[in-house]
N, C-alpha and C positions, 0 to 999 in steps of 0.2 A: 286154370289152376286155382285162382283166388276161390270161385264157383265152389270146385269141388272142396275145397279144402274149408270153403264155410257149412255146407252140406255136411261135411263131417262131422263140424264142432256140434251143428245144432242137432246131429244123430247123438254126441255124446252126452250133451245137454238131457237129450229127450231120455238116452238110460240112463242117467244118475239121476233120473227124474223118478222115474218108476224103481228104481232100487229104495230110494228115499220113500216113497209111496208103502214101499214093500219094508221097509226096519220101521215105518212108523205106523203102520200097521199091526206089527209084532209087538212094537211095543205097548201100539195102546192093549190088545188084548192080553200080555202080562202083566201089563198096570191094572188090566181091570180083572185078573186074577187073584192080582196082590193088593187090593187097595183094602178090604174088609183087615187083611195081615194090617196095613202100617200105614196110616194116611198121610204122612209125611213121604211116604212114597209116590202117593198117589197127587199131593199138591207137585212134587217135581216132576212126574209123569204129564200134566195139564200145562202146566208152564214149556216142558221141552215142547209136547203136541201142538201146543199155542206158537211158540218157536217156530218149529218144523212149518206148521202151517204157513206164517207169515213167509218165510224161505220157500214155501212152496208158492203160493201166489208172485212172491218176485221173481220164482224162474218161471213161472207160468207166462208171466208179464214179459219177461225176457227174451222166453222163446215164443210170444205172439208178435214181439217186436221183430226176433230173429224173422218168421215166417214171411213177417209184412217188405223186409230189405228183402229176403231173398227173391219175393214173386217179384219186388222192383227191379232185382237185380235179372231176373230171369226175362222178366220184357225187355230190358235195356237190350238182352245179352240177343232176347227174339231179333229186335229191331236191327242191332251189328250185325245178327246173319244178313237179315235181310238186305242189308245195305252191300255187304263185302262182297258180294257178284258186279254191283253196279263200279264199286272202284278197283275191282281186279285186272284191269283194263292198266289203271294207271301204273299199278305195279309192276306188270311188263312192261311198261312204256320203260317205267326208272331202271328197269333191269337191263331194258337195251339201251339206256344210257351210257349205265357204268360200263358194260362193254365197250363203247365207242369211246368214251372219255378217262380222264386220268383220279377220275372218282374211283375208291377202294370199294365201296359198298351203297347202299340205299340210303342208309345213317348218314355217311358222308355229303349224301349231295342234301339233305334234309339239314341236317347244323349246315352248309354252307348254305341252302336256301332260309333260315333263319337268320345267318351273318348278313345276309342280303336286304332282308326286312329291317332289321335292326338299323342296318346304315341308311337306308330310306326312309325309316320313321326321321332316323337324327337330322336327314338331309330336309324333310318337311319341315322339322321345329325349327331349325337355320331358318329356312327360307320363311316361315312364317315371321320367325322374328325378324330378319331383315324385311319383310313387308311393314311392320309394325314399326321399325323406325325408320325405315322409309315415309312411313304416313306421319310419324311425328315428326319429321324432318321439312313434310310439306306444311304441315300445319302451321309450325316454325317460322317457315317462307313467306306463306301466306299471310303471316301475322305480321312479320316485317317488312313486307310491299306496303301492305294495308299502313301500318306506321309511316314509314317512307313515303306514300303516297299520300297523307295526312300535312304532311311537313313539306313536298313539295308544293302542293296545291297551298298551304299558308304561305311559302317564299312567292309562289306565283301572286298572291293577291298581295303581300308586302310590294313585290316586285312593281305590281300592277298601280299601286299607289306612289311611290317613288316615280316613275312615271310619270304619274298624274301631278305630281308634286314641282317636278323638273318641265313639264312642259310647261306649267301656271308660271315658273320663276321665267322661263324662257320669256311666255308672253309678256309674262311683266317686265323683263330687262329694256328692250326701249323707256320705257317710261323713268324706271330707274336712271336709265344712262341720261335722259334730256333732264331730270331731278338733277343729275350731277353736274352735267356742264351749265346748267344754268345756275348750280353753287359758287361752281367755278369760277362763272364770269362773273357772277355778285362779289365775289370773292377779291377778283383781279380789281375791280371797280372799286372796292373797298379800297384795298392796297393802295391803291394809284390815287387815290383821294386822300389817303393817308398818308402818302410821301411827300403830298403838293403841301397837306397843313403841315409837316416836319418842316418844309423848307422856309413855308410861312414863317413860321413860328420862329424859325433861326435867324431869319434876313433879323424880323424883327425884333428879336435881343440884340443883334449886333447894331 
């Protein structure tokens, strides 16, 4: 229908084309009747001519434009024949659909085969984004093991020095401990040497 109904325009294009060809024809040969009569007639004779001219180049233009859509359109329209034997297959198929099913029409299962796409695209972008923070999620993880694992491996060598620290005190506490009782018994020796001059010293004031 669009086909023919551009067919038509560019038919009526083509005779206001040639009507137009045909009044500015007439008039140029009464302008050049009358132009010896009244040359002011004959300058707005050369200006409409110059006019008409220009308007006729832009329909010229117009309708090689029109000619050039129509053969595209006329291949295109070649090519959809060509094709519509190969998918006329499928349109029976859809026809014994709706028969079978609670589909009204072809249209019907077509928007509800696009409702279907549409929720499938939606369900990719989901699931893609849940992929995406999914992967930022591990990444996350990955970064706080690696932290985590940073910090244990430092407790491990703190640890590992503590250790090393406790077992030296360990070794050293004998020696500490015989350091002590040998204070101790300097200590006691003192003491006891120290009581003997107290009592010294007291016999001998009294």
């Amino acid at each position: 229908q669009a086909f023919r109904e551009r067919l038509e325009a560019i038919a009526e294009q083509w005779r206001d084309l040639h009507a137009r060809r045909t009044q500015l024809k007439a008039r140029v040969e009464r302008s050049g009747r009358t132009v010896k009569e009244n040359e002011m007639l004959r300058n707005q004779a050369l200006r409409k001519a110059s006019k008409d001219r220009e308007e006729n180049i832009k329909k010229e233009n117009e309708l090689l434009r029109a000619k050039r859509e129509l053969e595209a359109l006329r291949k295109q329209h070649q090519k959809l024949c060509q094709k519509l034997p190969k998918y006329s297959v499928f349109k029976r198929y859809l026809e014994d659909v709706v028969e079978v099913s609670q589909f009204r029409d072809i249209e019907d299962i077509i928007s509800f085969y696009k409702s279907l796409m549409r929720s499938r695209k939606e369900l990719l972008q989901s699931q893609h984004r849940d992929k995406e923070m999914t992967e930022q999620a591990r990444v996350l993880l990955d970064q706080y093991r690696a932290q985590k694992g940073a910090e244990m491996l430092q407790c491990k060598n703190e640890l590992v020095q503590l250790k090393q620290y406790l077992d030296k005190a360990q070794n050293d506490l004998p020696v500490w401990e015989a350091q002590w009782m040998d204070i101790q018994n300097r200590a006691a020796k003192k003491s006891t040497r120290l009581r003997a001059i107290e009592r010294t010293i007291h016999s001998l004031f009294h």
